[in-house]
C-alpha positions as CSV (number, residue, x, y, z in Angstrom):
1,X,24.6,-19.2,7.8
2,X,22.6,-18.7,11.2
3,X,20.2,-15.6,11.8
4,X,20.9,-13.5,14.0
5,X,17.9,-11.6,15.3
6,X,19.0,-7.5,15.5
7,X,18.3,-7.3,18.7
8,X,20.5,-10.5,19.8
9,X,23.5,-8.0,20.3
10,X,22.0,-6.8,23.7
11,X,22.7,-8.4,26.9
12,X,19.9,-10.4,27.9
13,X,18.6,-8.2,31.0
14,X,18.7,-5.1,28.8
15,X,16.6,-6.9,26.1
16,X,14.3,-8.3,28.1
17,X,13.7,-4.7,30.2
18,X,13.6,-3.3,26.6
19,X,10.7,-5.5,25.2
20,X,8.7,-5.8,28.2
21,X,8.7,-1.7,27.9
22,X,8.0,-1.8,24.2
23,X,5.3,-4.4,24.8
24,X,4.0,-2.1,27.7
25,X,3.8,0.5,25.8
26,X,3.3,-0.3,22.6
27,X,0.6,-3.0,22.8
28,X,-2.9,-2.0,23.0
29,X,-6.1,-4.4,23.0
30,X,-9.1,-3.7,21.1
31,X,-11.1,-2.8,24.4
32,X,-8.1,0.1,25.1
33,X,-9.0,1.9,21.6
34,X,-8.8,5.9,21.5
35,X,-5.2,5.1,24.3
36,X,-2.9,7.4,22.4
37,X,1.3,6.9,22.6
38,X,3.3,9.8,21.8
39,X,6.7,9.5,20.4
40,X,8.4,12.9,20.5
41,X,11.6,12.2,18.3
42,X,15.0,14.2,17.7
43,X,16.8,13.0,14.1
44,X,20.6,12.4,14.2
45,X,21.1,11.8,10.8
46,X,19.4,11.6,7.1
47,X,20.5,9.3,4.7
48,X,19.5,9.2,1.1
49,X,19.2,5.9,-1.2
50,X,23.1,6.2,-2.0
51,X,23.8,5.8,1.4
52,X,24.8,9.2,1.4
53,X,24.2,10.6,5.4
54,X,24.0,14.2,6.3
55,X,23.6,15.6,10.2
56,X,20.0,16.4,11.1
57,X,18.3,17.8,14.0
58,X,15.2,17.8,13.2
59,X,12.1,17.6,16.0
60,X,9.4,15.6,14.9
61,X,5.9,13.8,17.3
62,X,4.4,10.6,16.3
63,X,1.1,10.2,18.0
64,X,-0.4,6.8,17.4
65,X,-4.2,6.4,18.5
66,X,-5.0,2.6,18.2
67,X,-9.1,2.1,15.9
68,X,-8.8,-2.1,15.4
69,X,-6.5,-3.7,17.3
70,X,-5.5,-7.3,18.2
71,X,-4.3,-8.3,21.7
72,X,-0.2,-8.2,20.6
73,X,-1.2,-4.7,18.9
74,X,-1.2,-5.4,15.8
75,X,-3.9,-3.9,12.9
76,X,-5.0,-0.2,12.3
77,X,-4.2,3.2,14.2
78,X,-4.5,6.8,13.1
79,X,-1.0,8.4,13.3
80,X,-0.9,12.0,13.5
81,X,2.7,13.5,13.0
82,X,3.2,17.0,13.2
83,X,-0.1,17.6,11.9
84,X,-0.4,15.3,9.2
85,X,-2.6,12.8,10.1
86,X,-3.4,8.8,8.2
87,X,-4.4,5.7,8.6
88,X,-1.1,3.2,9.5
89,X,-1.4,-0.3,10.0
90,X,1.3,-2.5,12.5
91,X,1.9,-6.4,12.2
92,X,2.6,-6.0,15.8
93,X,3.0,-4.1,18.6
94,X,6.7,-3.6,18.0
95,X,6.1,-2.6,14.1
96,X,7.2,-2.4,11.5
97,X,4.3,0.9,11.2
98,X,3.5,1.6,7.6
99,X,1.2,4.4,6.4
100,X,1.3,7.3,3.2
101,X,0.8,10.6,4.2
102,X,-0.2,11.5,0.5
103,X,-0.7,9.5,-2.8
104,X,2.4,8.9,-3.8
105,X,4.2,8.3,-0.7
106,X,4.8,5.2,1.6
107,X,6.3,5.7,5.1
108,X,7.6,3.1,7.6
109,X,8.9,3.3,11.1
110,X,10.8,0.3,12.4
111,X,12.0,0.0,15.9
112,X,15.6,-0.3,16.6
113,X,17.2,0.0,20.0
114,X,15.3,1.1,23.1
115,X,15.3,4.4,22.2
116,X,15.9,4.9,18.9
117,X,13.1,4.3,15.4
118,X,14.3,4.5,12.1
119,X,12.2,6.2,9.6
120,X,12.3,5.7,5.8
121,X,10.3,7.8,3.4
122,X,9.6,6.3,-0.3
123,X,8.1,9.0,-2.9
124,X,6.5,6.2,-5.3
125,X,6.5,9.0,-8.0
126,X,10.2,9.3,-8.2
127,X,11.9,6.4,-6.3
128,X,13.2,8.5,-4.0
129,X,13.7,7.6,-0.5
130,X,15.2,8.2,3.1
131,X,15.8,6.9,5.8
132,X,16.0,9.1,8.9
133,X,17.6,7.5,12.2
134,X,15.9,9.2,15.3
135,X,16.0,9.2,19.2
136,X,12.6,9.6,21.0
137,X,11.2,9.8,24.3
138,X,8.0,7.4,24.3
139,X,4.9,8.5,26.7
140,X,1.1,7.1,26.9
């Protein structure tokens, strides 16, 4: 069986545009810390562990401010969403973004399209988790 990255189903041009802009604005060097990105994000749906989806509309803003980073942006931010803020660390500039916004909690944010994150929410205390599929708009 071959892999077959996720993003191999997008034209060429459109992926390459798409990762230069991720890069662009995703990546920031060590030298560049206290450079804050803002994702202001619209959800379109809510899943639960079931794979049971519901509509959802819900507004949400993901600022990341880079503290240690490595030239492809990978390493430590401080993410402040919707006034919550913690410590999230990257593999790379493009994610996958993990961080807890309590004790029992882990959250990730994975890119998927040029527009679009998907977020899932795991509550360590019960094993319950989320996944929220979301649009944003991405600005330095």
């Amino acid at each position: 069986m071959e892999f077959r990255h996720p993003f191999a189903t997008l034209p060429d041009a459109r992926m390459m545009t798409f990762a230069a802009g991720l890069l662009a604005l995703m990546t920031v060097p060590a030298t560049a810390e206290g450079a804050m990105q803002t994702f202001d994000c619209t959800a379109t749906q809510t899943c639960d562990a079931a794979g049971l989806c519901q509509p959802d509309t819900t507004a949400t803003r993901f600022t990341l401010t880079p503290e240690a980073t490595g030239t492809d942006g990978d390493g430590q931010y401080t993410l402040s969403r919707d006034g919550v803020v913690a410590q999230m660390t990257t593999l790379s500039g493009i994610g996958p973004f993990v961080w807890s916004e309590g004790r029992h909690d882990r959250q990730t944010l994975l890119v998927t399209g040029e527009a679009t994150l998907l977020l899932h929410a795991l509550d360590l205390a019960t094993g319950a988790s989320s996944l929220t599929f979301l649009t944003c708009d991405v600005t330095r």
